[in-house]
Each structure stands twice: as C-alpha cells, then as structure tokens.
C-alpha positions as CSV (number, residue, x, y, z in Angstrom):
1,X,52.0,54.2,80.0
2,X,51.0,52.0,77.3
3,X,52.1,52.8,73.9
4,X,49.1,53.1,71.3
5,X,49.0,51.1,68.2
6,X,48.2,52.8,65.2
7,X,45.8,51.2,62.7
8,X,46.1,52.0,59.3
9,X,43.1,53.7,57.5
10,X,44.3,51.2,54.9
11,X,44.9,47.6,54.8
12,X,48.2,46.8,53.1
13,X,46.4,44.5,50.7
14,X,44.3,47.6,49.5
15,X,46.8,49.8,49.2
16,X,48.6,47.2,47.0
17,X,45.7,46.3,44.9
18,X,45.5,50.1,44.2
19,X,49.0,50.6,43.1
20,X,48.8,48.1,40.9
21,X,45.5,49.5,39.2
22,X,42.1,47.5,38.9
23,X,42.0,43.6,38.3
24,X,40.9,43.2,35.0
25,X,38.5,40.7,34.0
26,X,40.0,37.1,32.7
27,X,39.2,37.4,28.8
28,X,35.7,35.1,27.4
29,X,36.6,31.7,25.9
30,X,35.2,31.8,22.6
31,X,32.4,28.9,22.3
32,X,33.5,26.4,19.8
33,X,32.5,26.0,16.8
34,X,29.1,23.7,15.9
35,X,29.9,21.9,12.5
36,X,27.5,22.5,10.2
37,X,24.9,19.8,9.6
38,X,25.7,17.8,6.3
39,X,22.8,18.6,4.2
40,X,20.9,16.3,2.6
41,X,21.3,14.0,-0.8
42,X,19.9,14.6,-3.3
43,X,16.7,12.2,-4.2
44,X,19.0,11.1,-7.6
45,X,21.3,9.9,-5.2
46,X,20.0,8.0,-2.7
47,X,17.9,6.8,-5.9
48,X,21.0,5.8,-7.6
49,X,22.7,4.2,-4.5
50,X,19.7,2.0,-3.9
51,X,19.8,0.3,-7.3
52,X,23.5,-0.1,-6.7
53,X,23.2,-2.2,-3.1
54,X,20.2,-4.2,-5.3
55,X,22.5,-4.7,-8.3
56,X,25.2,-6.1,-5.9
57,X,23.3,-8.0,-4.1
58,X,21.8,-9.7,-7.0
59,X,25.1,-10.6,-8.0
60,X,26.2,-11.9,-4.6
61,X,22.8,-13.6,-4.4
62,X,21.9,-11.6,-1.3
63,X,18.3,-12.0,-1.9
64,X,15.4,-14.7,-0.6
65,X,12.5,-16.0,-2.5
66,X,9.5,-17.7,-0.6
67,X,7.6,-21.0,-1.6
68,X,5.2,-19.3,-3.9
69,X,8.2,-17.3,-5.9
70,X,7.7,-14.2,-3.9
71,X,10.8,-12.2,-4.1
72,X,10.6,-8.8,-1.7
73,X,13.8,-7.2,-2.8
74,X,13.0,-6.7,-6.5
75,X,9.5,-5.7,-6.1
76,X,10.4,-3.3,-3.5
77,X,13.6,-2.1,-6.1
78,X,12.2,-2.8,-9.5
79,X,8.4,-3.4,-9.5
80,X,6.6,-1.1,-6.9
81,X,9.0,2.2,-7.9
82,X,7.0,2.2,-11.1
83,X,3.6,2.7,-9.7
84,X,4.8,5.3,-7.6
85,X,4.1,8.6,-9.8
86,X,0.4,6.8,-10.9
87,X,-0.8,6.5,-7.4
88,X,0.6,10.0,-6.2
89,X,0.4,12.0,-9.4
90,X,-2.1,10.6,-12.0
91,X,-4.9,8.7,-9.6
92,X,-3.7,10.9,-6.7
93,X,-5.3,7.9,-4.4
94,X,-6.6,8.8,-1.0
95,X,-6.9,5.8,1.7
96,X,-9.3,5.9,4.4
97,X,-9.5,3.5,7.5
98,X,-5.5,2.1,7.2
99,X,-5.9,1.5,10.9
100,X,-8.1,-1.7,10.3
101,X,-5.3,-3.2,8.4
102,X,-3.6,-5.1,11.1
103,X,0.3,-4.5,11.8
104,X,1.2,-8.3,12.0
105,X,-0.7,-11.6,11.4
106,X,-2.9,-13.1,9.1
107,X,-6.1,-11.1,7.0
108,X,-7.9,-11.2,4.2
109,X,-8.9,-8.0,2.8
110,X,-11.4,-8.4,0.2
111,X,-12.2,-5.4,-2.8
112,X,-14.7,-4.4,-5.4
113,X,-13.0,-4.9,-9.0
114,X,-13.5,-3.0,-12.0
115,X,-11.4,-1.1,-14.6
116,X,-10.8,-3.2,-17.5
117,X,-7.6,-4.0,-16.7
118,X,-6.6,-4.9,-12.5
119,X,-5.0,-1.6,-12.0
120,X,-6.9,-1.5,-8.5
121,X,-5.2,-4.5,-7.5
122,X,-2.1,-2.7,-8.3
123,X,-3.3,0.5,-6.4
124,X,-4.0,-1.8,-3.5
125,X,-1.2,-3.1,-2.6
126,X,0.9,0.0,-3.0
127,X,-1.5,1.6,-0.8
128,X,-0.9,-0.7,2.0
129,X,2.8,-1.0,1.0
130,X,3.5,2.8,0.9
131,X,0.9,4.1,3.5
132,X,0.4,1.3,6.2
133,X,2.7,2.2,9.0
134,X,3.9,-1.4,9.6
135,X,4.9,-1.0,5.2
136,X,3.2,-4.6,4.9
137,X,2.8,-6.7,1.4
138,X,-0.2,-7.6,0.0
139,X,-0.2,-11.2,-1.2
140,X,-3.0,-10.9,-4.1
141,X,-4.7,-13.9,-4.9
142,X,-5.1,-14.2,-8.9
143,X,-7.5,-15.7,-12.0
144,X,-5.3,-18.5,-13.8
145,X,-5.2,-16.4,-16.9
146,X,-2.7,-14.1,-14.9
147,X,-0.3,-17.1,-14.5
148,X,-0.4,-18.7,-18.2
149,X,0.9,-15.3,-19.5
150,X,4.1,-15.1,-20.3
151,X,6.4,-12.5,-18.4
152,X,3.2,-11.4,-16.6
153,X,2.8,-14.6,-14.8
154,X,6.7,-14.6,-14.1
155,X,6.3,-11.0,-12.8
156,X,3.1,-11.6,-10.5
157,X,4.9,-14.7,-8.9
158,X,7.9,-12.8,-8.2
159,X,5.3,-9.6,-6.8
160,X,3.8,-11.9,-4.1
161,X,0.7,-13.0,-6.1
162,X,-0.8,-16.6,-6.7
163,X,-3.7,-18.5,-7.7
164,X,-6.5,-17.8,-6.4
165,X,-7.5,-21.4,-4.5
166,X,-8.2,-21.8,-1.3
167,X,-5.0,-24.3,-0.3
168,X,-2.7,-21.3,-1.1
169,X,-4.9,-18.6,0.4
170,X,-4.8,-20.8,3.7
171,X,-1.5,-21.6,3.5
172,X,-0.4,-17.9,2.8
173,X,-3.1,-16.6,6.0
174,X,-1.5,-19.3,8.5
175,X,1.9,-18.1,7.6
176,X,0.4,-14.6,9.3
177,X,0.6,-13.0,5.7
178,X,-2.0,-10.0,4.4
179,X,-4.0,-11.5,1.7
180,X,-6.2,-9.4,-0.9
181,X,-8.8,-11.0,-3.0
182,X,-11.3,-9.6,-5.3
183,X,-14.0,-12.0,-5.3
184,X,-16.0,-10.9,-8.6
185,X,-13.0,-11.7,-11.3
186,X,-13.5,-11.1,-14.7
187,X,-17.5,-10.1,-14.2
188,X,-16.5,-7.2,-12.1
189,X,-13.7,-5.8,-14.2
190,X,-14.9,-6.6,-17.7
191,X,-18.5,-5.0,-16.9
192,X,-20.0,-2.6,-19.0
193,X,-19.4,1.2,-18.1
194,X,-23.3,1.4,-17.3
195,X,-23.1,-0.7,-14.6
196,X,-20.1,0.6,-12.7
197,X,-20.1,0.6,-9.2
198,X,-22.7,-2.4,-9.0
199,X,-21.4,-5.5,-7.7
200,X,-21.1,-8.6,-9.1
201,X,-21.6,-12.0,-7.7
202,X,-18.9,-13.0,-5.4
203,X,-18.6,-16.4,-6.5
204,X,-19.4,-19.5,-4.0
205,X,-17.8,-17.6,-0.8
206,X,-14.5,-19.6,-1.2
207,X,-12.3,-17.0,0.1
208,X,-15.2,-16.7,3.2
209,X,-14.3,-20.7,4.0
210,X,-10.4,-19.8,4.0
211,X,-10.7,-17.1,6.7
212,X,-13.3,-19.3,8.6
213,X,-10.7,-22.3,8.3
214,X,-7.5,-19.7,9.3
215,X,-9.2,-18.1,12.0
216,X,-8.0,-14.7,10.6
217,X,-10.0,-11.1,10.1
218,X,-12.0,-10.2,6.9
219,X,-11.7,-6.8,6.0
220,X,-13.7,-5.1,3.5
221,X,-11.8,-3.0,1.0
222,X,-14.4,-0.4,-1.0
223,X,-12.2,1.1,-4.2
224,X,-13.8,4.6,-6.2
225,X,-12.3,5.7,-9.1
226,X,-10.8,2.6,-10.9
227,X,-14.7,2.3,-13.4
228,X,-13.8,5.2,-14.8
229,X,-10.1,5.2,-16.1
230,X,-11.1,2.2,-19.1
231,X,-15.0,3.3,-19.7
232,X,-16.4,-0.2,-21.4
233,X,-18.7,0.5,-24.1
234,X,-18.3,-2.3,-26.4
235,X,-16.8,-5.8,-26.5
236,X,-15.2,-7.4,-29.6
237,X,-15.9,-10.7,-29.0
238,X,-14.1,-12.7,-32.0
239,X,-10.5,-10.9,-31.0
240,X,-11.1,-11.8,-27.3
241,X,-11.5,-16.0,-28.6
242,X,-8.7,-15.3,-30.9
243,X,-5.9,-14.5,-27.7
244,X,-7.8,-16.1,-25.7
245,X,-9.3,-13.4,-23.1
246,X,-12.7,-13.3,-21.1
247,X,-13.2,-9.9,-23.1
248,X,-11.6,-7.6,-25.6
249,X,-12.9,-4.0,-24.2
250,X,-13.6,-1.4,-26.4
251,X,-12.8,2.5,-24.6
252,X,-14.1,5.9,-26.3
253,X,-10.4,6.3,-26.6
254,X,-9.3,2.3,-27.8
255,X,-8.6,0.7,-30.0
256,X,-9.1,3.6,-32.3
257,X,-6.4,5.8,-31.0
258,X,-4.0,2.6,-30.8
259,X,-1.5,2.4,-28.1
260,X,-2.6,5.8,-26.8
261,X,-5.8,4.4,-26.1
262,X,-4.3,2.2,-23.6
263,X,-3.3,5.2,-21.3
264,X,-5.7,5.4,-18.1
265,X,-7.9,8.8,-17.9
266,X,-6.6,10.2,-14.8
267,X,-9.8,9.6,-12.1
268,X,-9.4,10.6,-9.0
269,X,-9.4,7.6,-6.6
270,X,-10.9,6.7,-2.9
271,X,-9.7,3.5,-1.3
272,X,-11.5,2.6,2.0
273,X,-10.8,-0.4,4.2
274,X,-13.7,-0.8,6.2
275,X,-13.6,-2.8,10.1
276,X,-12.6,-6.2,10.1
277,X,-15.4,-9.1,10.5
278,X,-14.3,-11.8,12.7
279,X,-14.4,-14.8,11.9
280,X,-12.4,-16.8,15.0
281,X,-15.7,-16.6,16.8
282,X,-17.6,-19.3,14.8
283,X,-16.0,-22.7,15.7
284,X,-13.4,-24.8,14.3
285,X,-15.6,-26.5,11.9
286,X,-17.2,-23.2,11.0
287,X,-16.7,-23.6,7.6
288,X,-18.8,-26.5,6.4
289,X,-21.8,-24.5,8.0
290,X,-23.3,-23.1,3.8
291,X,-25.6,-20.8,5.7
292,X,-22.7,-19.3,7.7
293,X,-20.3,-19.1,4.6
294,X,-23.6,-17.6,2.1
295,X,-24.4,-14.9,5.3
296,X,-20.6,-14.1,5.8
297,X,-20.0,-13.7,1.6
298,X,-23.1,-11.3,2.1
299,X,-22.2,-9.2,5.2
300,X,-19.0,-8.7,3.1
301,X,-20.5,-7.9,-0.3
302,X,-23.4,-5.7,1.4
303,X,-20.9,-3.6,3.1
304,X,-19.0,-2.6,0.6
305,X,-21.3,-1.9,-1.8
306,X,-23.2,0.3,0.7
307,X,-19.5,2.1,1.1
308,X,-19.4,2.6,-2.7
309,X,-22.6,4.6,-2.6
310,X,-21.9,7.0,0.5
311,X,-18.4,7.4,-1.3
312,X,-19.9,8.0,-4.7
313,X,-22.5,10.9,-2.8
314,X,-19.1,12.2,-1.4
315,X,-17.8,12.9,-4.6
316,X,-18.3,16.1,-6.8
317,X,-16.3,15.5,-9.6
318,X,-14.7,12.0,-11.8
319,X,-11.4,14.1,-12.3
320,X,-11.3,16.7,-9.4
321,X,-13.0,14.4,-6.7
C-alpha cells in the first residue's frame, strides 16, 4: 500500500515570512528640493546697468549712426527715457488704432499740429516707440528753424529727425523707414487758442507726392489734447523778430510767471492713427497728376479733422478726459 504524502497546511515560505514578522514598507525618498526662483531686480538696477553697457559702449565706440545723423542707441538710452513720466504720468496718453501702423516697411503717418511748442511730435513718436509691438522709430520730418538751433538741431539729428523736403522723406520711405510729418507747420502750432482743433492748410501736398513717388501707405494720425497744454492768447510780435521765431506765444500762465510758465497744464491726451490710404494703386507717375496729389492732401486733411470732432464729443473733461 502506497504511503500518503502529507501536505502542509502551510507553505514553508509562509511560515518563514511569519516568523520573521511583517515586511515593512521601503521608506519614501524625500522629493528634492526646487531652488527658489531669484526674484526680481530692482527697476534702479536694471536702470543703472543699462546706462552702464551705454556708457561702455560709447567708449568702445559700439554704436552706429545712419546717413541723416540718426543715432538709436542714445535716443533709446538718453533722449526717449525723459519723456517717459510726461506721456504716462502728466498727459497720461491713450493710443487708438496702433494696428494700422505697419510692423516693417515704409509709411508716412501724417498729424494735426498744435501746442505752441511740438510736444505732439514728441508724444508721437514715443507712442509708436513704447506702444507699437514691433517698438519702431519715428523718423519726424522738421521746419528748418529746428535745425539752425543750436543743441536742438544737434539733438533732433541725433533723434532720427530731418528736414522736412521731399528728397529726404523719399529717401528715408525707400529705406522701409516710418516717417511722421505734420503738414500745417508753424500755422497749426502757433494758432490762436480759439481756433484749436481747426486745421490749417496743409501746404502744397508735398508729403502726398513723396508717398505717391515711394509707393508706401499714408496714415492719418488725429492728436487731442496737445491745444490745450500752451493756451495762445496773445503774440508778442517784436520779441519773436528779435530771436528770430514765427511767434513769441503769450499763455495765461507765461511770460508772467517766468520759467514756470513754461511748464505744460497736464491735458489729458487721445492719439488715433486712422487706416492707411494707399497710394501704390495710382501709377508710377502718379505724382505729377495736381488733381490726384490736391484730392489725396484732402482725403487726408478731411479725415482727420472729422476724427478730431468725434474725439472731441468723446471727451467730458480737458484734465479728466
């Protein structure tokens, strides 16, 4: 007979595992560490470490200066820094329609100018500078007077600006630069405080001819707020002869409070660049067409005057806005 094989109740490997007690779970690794994120500098010292890298690369040379005498590095470093707390702060400038400014390539964007003194231009071309996405310069075409002033002229050459002639303008649009121009000169920003916000003549259409002749977009640039930091009541003609100006303004607050009548009342401002016009669909010899030029130089002038108005009925208050 067969002997039986017993089968333990219990697998040696049990009874093992329970003499030696329960398996105890391998200890968590500890997750390592995330260093902390460096915080930020402080604005002082990035600030301060951009005039440095300017300083040194002044001094090495580092820099480049175009044909006309524009020089990028100090106006972005020394020149446009300055105007920052008067367009955020004092103006507190709104822009409307920065989309029509193109990224890249030629345009002419042509303004409404008033103020007494060209702080719009100014305003301008930190507003496309500061608030553009593609951070573009506007090369601003100016009267001769700007040029025959000492340090001014030096200063507006080195800032991108130049005379305002139509070989330059051309030159500067074929180069696929953004040119501003404000057709009405001296009559628009020397005009009496009555008639703010009414435009003046815009001269023979000149800068009209350049865009026809460059193929490039006009765009019209509609500016509320700069009548009303200088108001114009008087003129003292015999001063403005004596320094040669066009005009020698006389403000509710100048000359009779001195230098502190030279400080801007703090309007609140509205720029608005409006669609561009194009101008690549008329022909190469487009411009020797007077019709076409006068009808263009009107299209312009008509639209943004009729922008000033709906902008004007917009706004509730000269200060508050």
């Amino acid at each position: 007979m067969a002997e039986a094989r017993v089968i333990p109740l219990h697998a040696p490997d049990r009874d093992a595992s329970r003499r030696r007690g329960p398996v105890s779970a391998a200890p968590p690794v500890p997750p390592e560490p995330v260093p902390p994120e460096p915080a930020p500098s402080p604005d002082w010292e990035r600030r301060l470490a951009g005039l440095l890298s300017f300083a040194r690369r002044r001094l090495q040379g580092d820099y480049e200066v175009d044909e006309f005498g524009f020089d990028p590095d100090l106006t972005d470093n020394v020149l446009m820094p300055p105007l920052k707390p008067l367009y955020e702060k004092w103006f507190r400038v709104e822009t409307i329609g920065l989309h029509n400014v193109p990224a890249e390539g030629g345009a002419l964007i042509v303004a409404n100018h008033s103020g007494t003194l060209p702080l719009d231009a100014t305003m301008t071309a930190y507003a496309v500078r500061a608030d553009h996405p593609a951070r573009r310069h506007l090369r601003m075409l100016g009267a001769d007077l700007v040029f025959k002033t000492p340090v001014l002229g030096a200063l507006a050459r080195k800032s991108g600006q130049t005379l305002a002639c139509n070989p330059d303008a051309e030159r500067l649009l074929r180069s696929g630069e953004l040119v501003g121009v404000w057709p009405e000169g001296f009559k628009g920003i020397g005009k009496p405080f009555k008639d703010r916000y009414k435009l003046q003549r815009f001269g023979r259409g000149g800068f009209v001819s350049a865009a026809l002749n460059t193929g490039v977009p006009i765009i019209p640039c509609s500016i509320v707020g700069a009548e009303e930091i200088y108001p114009k009541i008087g003129d003292i003609k015999p001063l403005a002869r004596l320094f040669g100006f066009p005009y020698f303004p006389v403000t509710p607050l100048f000359p009779l409070l001195g230098p502190l009548g030279a400080i801007p009342l703090p309007s609140k401002w509205y720029i608005e660049f409006g669609e561009p016009i194009r101008t690549d669909v008329h022909g190469e010899h487009a411009a020797d067409d007077p019709m076409l030029v006068f009808n263009l130089t009107d299209q312009v002038r008509e639209t943004i005057q009729q922008t000033l108005y709906r902008l004007l009925t917009q706004r509730r208050n000269v200060f508050l806005g």
